[in-house]
C-alpha positions in Angstrom: 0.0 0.0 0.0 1.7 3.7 -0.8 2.4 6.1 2.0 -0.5 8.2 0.2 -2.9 5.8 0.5 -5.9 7.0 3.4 -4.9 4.5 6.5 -8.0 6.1 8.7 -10.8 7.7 8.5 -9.5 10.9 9.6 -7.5 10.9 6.1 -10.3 11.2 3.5 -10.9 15.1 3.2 -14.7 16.3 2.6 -15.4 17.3 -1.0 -17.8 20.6 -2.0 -18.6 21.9 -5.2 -20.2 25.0 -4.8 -22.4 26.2 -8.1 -20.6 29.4 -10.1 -23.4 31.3 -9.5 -23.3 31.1 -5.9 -19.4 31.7 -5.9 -20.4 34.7 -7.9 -22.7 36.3 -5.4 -20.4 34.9 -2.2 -17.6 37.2 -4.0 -20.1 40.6 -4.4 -20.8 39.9 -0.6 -17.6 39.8 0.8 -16.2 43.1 -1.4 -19.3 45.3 -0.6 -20.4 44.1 2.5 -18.3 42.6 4.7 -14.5 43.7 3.6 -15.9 47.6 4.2 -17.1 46.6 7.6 -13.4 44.7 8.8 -11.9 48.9 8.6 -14.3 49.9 11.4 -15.2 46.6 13.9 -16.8 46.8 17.4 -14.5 46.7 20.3 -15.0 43.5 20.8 -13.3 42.5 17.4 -10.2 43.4 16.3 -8.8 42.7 12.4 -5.6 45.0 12.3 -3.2 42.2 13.3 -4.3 40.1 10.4 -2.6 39.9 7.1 -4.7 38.0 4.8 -7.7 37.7 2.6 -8.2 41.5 3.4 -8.0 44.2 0.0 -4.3 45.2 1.8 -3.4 42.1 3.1 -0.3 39.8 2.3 2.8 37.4 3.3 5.0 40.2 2.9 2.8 42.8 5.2 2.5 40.0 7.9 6.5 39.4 7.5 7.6 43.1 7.9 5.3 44.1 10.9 6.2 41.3 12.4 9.7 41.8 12.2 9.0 45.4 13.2 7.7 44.9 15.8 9.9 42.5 17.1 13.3 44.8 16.3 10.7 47.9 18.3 10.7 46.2 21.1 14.7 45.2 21.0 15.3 48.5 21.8 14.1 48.3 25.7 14.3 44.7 26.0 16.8 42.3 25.8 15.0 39.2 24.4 12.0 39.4 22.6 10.0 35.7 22.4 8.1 34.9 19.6 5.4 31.6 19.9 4.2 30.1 16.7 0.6 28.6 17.2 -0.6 25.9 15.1 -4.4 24.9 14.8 -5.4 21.7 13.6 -7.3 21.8 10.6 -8.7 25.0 11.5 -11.0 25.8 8.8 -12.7 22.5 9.1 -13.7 23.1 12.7 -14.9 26.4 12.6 -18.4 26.6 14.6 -21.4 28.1 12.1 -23.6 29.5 15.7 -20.3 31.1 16.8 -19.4 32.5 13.9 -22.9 34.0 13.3 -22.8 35.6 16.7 -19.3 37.4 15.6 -21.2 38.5 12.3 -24.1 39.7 14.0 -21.8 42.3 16.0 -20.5 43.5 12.6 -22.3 46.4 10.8 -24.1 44.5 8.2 -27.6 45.6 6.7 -30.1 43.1 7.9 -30.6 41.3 4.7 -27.1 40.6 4.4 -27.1 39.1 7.6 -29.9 37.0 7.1 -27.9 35.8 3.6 -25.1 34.7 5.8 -27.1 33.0 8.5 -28.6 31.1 5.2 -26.0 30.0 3.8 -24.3 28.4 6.8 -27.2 26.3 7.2 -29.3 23.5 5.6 -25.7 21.9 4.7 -25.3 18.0 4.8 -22.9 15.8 3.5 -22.1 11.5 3.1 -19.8 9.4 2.3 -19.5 6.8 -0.5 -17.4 3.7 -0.6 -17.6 0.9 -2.9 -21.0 1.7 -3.9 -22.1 2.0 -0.7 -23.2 5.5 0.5 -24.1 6.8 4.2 -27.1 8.7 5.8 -26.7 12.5 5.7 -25.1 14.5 8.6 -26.2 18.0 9.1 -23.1 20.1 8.9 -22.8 22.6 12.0 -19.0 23.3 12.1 -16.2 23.5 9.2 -15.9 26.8 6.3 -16.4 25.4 2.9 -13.7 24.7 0.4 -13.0 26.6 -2.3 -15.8 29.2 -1.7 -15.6 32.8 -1.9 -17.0 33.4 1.8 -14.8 30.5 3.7 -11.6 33.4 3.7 -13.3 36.0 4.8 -15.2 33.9 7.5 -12.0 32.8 9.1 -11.1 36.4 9.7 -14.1 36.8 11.4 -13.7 33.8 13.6 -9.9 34.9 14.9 -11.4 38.5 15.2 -12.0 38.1 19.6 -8.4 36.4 19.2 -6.7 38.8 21.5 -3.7 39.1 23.7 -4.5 39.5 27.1 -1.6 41.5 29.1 -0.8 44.7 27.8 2.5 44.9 25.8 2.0 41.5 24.3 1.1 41.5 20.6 -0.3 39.2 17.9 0.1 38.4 14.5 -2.3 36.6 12.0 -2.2 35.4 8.9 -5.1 33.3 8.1 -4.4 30.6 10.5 -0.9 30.8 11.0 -0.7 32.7 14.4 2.2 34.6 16.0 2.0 35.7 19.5 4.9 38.1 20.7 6.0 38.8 24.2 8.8 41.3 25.4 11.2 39.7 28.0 10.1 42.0 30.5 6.3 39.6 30.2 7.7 36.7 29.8 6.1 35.4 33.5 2.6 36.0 31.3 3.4 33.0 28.6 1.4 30.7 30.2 -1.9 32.8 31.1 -1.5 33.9 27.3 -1.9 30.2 26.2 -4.2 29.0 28.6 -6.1 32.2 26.9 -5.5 31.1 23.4 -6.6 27.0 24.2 -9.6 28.4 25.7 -10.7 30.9 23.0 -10.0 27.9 20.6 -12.2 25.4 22.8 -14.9 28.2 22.3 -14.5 28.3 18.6 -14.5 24.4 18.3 -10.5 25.0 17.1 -7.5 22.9 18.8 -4.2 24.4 19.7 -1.5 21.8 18.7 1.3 22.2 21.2 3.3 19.4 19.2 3.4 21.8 15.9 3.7 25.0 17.9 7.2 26.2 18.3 9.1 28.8 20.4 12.3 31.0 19.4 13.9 34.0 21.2 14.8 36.7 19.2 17.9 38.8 20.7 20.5 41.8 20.0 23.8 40.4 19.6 25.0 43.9 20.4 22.8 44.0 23.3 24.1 40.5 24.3 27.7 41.1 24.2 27.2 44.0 27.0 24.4 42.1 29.0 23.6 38.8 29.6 20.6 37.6 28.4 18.5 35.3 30.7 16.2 32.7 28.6 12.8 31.8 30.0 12.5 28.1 31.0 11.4 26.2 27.5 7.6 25.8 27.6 6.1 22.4 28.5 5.1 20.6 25.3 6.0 23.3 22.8 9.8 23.1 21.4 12.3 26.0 21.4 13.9 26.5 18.4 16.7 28.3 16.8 15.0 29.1 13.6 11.5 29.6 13.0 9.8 29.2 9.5 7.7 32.1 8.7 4.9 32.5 5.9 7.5 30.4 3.8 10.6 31.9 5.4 13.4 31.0 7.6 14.3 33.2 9.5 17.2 32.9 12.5 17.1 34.3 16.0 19.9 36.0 14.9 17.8 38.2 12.1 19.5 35.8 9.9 18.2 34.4 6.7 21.0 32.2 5.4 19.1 28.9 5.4 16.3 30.2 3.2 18.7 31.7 0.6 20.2 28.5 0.7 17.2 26.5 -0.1 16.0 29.5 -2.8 19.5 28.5 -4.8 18.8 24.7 -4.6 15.4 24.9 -5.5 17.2 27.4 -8.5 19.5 24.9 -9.2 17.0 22.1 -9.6 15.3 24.2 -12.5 18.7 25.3 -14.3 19.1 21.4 -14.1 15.6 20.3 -16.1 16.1 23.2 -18.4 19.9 22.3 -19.4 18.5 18.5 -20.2 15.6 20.3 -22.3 18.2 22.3 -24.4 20.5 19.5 -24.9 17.4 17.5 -25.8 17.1 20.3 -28.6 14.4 22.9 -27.3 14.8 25.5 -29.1 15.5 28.9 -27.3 11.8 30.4 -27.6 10.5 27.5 -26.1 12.8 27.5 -23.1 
């Protein structure tokens, strides 16, 4: 049997194919409705620390405020920490009544509302095996695949996500979550994940401790005058010297050697295939 092959049942992923027309009208909702609305939430909602499916969101926003705000605060602090979250299978858990009560706070004309509260319900799905199929199961929880809405939904949902000592700071990108803490709060890192697993629990979200990771971010200028005293590792989440970033490695030292390197072999691989096409005779256009 291959190593792709689904061993449980936990391996077969949910399939949805959502009509064009309705991906047509999910798309007119989200631009005149509901992106608007993300610029001025309630207090209870914030969206300024995320970084993507919004009009001026992107990998390379969530990188440089990131860094920025890490390098800020290495001019008071001697260490800055930085916790990378990881939720399993986030956007299949997301729960439809919670998510509805974060819309309902939003500034949304009534009829748009109700269009939301629609389409998250009346959904059911089964599962066919060797011509065998199941009996329908309402679906309460999970955003749908390849729709327009699912994005812009998830936003929503991590909207209450919030750091809850002052100082502390996070960063969101869909569901890739950064949660920075100066050394001079580094006694809160526990209430701030006991925070985070509890917003999750209420979301129907898991925080997996086993894929989150920890790295410590310090001036080496800083550190040759001072010494810099590292907070005990956290239990279950591993401390690491470089942390992979939206696609990037980056070092605690700033540095980002080890994803140059693997740009120029990934570069190399594609000089390779396109000097066996040439010597195979592809003509120059072509190439």
């Amino acid at each position: 049997m291959s190593s792709l092959s689904p061993q449980q049942a936990a391996d077969y992923r949910p399939i949805s194919i959502t009509p064009v027309l309705s991906r047509i009208v999910e798309r007119l909702v989200v631009r005149r409705y509901i992106y608007p609305v993300l610029s001025s939430p309630p207090p209870s909602l914030q969206f300024a620390d995320q970084f993507t499916f919004r009009p001026t969101g992107s990998t390379t926003a969530a990188s440089i405020a990131l860094l920025h705000t890490v390098i800020n605060l290495l001019s008071t602090e001697p260490c800055v920490i930085v916790i990378s979250l990881d939720f399993s299978k986030a956007f299949d858990s997301v729960r439809h009544s919670r998510l509805l009560q974060k819309f309902a706070q939003l500034d949304l004309p009534d009829h748009i509302y109700n269009w939301l509260a629609n389409y998250f319900s009346n959904h059911s799905h089964c599962t066919v095996f060797q011509d065998q199929q199941s009996s329908l199961l309402d679906i309460s929880a999970s955003i749908i695949q390849g729709s327009t809405i699912g994005p812009a939904a998830y936003v929503v949902t991590a909207g209450d996500l919030l750091p809850t000592v002052p100082g502390n700071s996070l960063c969101k990108f869909a569901d890739d979550t950064y949660l920075i803490i100066p050394a001079s709060n580094q006694s809160s890192r526990h209430t701030e994940l006991l925070n985070i697993q509890n917003w999750a629990k209420q979301n129907n979200l898991s925080l997996n401790c086993n894929k989150s990771c920890e790295i410590l971010f310090a001036d080496t200028r800083r550190r040759r005058r001072r010494h810099v005293d590292e907070p005990p590792p956290l239990p279950g989440i591993a401390r690491c010297s470089t942390l992979k970033m939206l696609g990037v490695a980056i070092g605690n030292d700033f540095s980002v050697s080890q994803h140059v390197q693997q740009l120029v072999a990934s570069s190399a691989q594609t000089n390779y295939a396109l000097r066996v096409l040439r010597y195979h005779g592809l003509d120059d256009a072509a190439l």
